[in-house]
N, C-alpha and C positions, 0 to 999 in steps of 0.2 A: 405238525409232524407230517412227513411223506413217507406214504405207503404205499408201496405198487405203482408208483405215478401219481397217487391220489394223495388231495391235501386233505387232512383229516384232524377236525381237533375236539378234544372232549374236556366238557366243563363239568361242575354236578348242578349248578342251577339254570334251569330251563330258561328264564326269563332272560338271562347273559347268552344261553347259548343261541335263543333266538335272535338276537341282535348279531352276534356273529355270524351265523348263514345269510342273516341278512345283507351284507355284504358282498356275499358273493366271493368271499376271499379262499373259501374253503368248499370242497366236493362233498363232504361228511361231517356233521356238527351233532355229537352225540354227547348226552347231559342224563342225569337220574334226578334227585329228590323227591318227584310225584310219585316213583315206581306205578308208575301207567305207564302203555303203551303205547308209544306216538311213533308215525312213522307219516311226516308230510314233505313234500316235493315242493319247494319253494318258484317261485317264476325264475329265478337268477339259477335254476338249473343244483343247486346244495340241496340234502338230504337232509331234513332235522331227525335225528333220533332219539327217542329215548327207548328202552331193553325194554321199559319193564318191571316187573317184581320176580326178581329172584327166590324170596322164599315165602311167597304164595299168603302174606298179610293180607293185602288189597285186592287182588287179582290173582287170579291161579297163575302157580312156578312159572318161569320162562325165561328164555333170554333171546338174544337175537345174533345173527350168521348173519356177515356181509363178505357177499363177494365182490371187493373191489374192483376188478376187471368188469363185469356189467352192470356196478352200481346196482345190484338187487341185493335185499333183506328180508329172512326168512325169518318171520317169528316163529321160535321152537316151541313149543309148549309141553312141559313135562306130567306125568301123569302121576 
């Protein structure tokens, strides 16, 4: 999908979605399963992300804010 000029695309399993940023084909490759929080910066310039846990099982509440215009992600963390 394109958003904002940015190619973005979200799988739920990490292990597919890191083959896809790997490529290079995409700005944003965002995936869940783990609910952990990953947020790494590939060489090929793609964002791997995963949010997280939403409802605070594994890791406390959170999700994540992207602002596609400067490519930064703000892990929120609820309280």
């Amino acid at each position: 999908m394109e958003l904002s000029g940015r190619r973005v695309a979200w799988i739920h399993d990490p292990h597919l979605a890191y083959a896809l940023a790997r490529t290079g084909d995409y700005d944003l490759v965002c995936c869940g399963h783990t609910h952990r929080w990953r947020l790494e910066n590939l060489e090929n310039g793609t964002l791997l992300l995963n949010p997280g846990e939403l409802l605070g099982k594994k890791e406390p509440p959170g999700w994540a804010l992207v602002d596609l215009d400067m490519m930064e992600v703000e892990h929120i963390l609820l309280d």
